[in-house]
C-alpha positions as CSV (number, residue, x, y, z in Angstrom):
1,X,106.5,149.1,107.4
2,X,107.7,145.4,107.8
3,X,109.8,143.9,106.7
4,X,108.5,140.3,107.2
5,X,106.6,138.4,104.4
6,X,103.5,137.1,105.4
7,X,102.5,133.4,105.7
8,X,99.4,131.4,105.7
9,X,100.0,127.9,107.2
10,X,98.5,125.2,106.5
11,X,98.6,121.9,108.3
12,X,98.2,118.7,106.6
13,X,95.6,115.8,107.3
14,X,94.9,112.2,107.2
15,X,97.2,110.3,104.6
16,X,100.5,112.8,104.7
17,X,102.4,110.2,106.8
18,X,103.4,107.4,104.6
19,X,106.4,105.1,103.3
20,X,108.2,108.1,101.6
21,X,108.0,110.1,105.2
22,X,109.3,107.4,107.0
23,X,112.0,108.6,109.0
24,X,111.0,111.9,109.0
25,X,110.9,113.0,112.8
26,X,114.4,111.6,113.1
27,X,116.1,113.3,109.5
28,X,114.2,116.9,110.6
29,X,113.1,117.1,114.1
30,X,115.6,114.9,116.7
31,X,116.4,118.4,118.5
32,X,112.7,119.2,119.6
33,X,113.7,117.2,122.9
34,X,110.4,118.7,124.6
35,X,108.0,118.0,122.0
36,X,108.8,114.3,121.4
37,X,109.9,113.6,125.3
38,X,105.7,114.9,126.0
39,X,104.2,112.7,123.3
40,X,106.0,109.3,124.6
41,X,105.1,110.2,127.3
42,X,101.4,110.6,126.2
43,X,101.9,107.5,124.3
44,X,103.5,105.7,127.1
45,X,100.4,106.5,129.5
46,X,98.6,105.2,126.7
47,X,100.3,102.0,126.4
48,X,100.9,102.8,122.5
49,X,104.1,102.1,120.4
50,X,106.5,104.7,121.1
51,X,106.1,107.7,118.9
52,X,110.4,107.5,117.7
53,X,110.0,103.7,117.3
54,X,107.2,103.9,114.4
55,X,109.2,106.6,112.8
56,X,112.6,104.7,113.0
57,X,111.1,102.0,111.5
58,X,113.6,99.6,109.2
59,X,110.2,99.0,106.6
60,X,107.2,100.9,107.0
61,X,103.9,98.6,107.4
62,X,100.7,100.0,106.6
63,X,99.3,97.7,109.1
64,X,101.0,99.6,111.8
65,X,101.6,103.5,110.3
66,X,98.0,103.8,108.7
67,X,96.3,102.6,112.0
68,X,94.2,105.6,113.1
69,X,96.2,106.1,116.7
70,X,99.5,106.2,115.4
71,X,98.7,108.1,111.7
72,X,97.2,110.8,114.0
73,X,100.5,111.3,116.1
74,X,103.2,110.8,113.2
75,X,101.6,113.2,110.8
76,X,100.5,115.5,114.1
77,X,104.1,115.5,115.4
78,X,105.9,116.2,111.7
79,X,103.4,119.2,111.2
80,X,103.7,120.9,114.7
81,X,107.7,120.5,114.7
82,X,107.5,122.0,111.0
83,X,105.4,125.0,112.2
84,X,108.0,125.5,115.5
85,X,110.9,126.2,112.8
86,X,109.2,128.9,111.4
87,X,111.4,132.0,111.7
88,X,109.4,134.6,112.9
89,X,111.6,137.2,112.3
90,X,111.1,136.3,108.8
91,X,107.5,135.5,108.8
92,X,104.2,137.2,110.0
93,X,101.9,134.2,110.4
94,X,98.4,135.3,109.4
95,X,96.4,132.6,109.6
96,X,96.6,129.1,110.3
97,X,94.3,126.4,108.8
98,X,94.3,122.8,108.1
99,X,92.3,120.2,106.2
100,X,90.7,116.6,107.7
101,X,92.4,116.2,110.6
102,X,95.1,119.2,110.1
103,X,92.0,120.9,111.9
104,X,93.4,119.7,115.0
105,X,97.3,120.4,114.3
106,X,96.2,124.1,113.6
107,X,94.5,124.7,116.8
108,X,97.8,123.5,118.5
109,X,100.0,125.9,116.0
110,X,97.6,128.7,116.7
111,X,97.1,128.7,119.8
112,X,93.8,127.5,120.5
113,X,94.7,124.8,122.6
114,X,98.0,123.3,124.0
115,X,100.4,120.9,122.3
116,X,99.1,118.4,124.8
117,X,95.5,118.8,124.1
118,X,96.4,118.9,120.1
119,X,97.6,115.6,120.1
């Protein structure tokens, strides 16, 4: 028998990025080096504002955070770093799910398709 609990994730959608989140990345996730360094890059491709510079904001400006493109990666980003601290040797992840736009963060946390194509 396990020991591990089990655990349904959920990932979150549009709307779960706003002025009280600002700042998040940095405060929780500056050590996921790898995740961040292939989204600026994405976003640099892209010619989009860098991914660290919307978090690190001084003000947040609805303007800029709620646009579509840069909503998407800042709640994307949070959620996938969230699901990578998981401890496994803690947790037996069951299922993962996700509502709105979480659909597409779950596919990246399950599995189903690569961080890269997730975001």
């Amino acid at each position: 028998m396990s020991s591990k609990q089990t655990a349904l994730v959920i990932c979150p959608g549009r709307g779960s990025y706003n002025k009280t989140e600002l700042g998040y990345l940095a405060r929780h996730h500056c050590d996921k080096t790898e995740l961040i360094s292939m989204i600026e890059a994405e976003r640099a491709a892209a010619q989009q504002t860098s991914l660290l510079a919307l978090d690190a904001a001084e003000s947040f400006q609805t303007r800029e955070h709620l646009r579509a493109d840069n909503a998407s990666l800042l709640i994307h980003a949070s959620a996938y770093a969230d699901f990578l601290v998981i401890d496994r040797s803690k947790y037996d992840i069951v299922a993962v799910t996700g509502n709105s736009m979480g659909w597409y963060t779950a596919l990246s946390c399950a599995g189903g398709v690569s961080p890269e194509q997730g975001i």
